[in-house]
Residue frames as qw, qx, qy, qz and C-alpha x, y, z in Angstrom:
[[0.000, 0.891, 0.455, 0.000, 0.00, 0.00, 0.00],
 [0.373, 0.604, 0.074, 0.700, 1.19, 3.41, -0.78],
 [0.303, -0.779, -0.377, 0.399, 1.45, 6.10, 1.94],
 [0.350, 0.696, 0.049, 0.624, 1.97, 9.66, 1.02],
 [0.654, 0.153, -0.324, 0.666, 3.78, 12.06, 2.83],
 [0.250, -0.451, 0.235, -0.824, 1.51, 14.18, 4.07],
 [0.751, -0.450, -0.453, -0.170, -0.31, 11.10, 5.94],
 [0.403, -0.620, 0.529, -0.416, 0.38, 11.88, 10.03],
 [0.755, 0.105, -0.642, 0.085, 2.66, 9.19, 10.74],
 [0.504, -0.785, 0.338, -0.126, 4.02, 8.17, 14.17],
 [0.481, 0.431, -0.755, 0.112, 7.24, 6.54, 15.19],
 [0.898, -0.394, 0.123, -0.151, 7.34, 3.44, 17.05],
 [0.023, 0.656, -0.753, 0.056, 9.98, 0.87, 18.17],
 [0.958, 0.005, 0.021, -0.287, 10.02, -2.89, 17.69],
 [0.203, -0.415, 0.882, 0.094, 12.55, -5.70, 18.43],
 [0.954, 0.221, -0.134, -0.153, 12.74, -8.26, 16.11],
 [0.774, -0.357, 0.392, 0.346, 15.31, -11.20, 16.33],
 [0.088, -0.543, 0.556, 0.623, 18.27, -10.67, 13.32],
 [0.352, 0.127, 0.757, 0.536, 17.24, -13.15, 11.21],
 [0.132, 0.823, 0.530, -0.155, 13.39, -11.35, 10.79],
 [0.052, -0.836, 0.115, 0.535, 15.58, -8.07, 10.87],
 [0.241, -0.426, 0.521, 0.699, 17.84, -9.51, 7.98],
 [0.300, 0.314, 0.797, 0.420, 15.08, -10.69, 5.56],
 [0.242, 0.924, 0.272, -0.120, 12.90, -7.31, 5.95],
 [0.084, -0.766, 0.257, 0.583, 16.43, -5.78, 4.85],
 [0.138, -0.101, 0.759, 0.628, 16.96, -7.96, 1.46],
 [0.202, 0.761, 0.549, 0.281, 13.24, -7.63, 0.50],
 [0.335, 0.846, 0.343, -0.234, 13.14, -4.25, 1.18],
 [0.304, -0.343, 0.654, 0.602, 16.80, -4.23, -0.96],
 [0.422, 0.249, 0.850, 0.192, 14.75, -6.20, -3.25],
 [0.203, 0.757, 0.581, 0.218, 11.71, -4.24, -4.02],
 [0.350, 0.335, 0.051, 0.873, 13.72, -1.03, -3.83],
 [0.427, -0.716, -0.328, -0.445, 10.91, 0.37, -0.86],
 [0.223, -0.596, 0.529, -0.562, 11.68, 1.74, 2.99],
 [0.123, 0.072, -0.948, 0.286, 11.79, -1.00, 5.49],
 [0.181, 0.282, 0.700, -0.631, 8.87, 0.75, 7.37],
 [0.547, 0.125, -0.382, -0.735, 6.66, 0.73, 4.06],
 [0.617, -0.090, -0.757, -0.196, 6.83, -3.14, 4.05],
 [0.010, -0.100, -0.739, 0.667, 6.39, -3.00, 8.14],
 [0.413, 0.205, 0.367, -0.808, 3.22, -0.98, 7.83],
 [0.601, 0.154, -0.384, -0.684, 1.86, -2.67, 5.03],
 [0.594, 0.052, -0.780, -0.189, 2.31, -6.38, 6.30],
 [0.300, 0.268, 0.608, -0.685, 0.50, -4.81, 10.33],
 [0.459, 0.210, -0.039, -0.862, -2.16, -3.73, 8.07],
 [0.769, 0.042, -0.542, -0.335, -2.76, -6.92, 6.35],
 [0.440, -0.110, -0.875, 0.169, -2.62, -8.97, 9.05],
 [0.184, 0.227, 0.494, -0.819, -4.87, -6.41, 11.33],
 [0.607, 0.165, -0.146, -0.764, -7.42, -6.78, 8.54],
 [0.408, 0.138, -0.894, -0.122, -7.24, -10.14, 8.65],
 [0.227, -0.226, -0.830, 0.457, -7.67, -10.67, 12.18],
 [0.247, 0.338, 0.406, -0.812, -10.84, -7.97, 12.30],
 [0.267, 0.045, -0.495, -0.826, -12.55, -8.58, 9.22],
 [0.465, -0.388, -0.733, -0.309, -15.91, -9.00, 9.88],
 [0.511, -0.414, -0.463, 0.594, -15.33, -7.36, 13.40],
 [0.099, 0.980, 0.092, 0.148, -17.06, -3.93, 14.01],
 [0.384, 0.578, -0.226, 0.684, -14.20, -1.20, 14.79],
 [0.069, -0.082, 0.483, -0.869, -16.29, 0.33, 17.61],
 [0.344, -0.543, -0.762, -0.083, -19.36, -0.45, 19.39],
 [0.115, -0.214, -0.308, 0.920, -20.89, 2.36, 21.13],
 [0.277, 0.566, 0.518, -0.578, -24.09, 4.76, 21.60],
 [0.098, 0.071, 0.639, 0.760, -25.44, 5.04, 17.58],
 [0.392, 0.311, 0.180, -0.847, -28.64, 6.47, 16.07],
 [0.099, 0.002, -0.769, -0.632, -30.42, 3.99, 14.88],
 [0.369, -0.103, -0.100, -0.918, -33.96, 4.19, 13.97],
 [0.896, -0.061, -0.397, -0.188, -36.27, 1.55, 15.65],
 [0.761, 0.124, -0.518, 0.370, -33.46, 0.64, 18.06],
 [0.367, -0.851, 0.211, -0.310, -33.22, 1.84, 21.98],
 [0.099, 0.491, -0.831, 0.241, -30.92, 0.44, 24.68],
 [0.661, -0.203, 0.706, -0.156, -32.94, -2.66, 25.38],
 [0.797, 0.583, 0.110, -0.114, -33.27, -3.49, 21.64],
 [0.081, -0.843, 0.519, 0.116, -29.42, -3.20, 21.49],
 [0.416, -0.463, 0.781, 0.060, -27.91, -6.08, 22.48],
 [0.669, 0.087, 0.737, 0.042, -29.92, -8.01, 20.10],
 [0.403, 0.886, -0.006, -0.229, -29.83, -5.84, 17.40],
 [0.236, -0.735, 0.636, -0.002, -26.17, -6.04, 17.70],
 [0.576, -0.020, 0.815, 0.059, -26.66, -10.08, 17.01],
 [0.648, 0.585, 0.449, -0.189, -28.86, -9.91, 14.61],
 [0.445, 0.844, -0.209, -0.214, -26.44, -7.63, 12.41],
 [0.421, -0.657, 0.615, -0.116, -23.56, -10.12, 13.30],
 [0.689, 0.268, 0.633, -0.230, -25.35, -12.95, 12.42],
 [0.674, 0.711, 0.177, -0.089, -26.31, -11.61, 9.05],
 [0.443, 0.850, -0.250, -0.134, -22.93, -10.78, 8.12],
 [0.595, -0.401, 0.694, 0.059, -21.06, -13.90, 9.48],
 [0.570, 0.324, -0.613, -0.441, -20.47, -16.06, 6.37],
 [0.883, -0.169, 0.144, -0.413, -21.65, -19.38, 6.76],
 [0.455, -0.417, 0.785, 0.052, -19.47, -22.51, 7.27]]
């Protein structure tokens, strides 16, 4: 994934063991890209991974037809419907 340069970035700090450390340095040798490009891009895919299908945030919404005792099952019901089936 691209990131452009005005995107507000932060810096962070992460130990990895050498070997991990040397293969993000020949790929990102490889594909000619910053280390922390292929960092952020292979959190990202693997944070969508692990949430897809997973709201972001639960919390107080406007929906129409819905109060707080109608929530919790509301909340299933939309869960439900978008769960893919086995």
């Amino acid at each position: 994934m691209a990131y452009a340069m005005h995107m507000p970035m932060e810096r962070t700090t992460i130990l990895i063991p050498e070997g991990l450390r040397r293969r993000l340095v020949d790929e990102a040798r490889r594909r000619k890209v910053p280390q922390s490009a292929l960092i952020r891009d292979a959190l990202e895919r693997y944070l969508d991974e692990r949430t897809s299908g997973q709201p972001y945030l639960l919390g107080v919404a406007d929906v129409e037809g819905v109060d707080a005792r109608d929530a919790k099952a509301w909340v299933r019901e939309q869960w439900a419907r978008d769960r893919p089936t086995p």
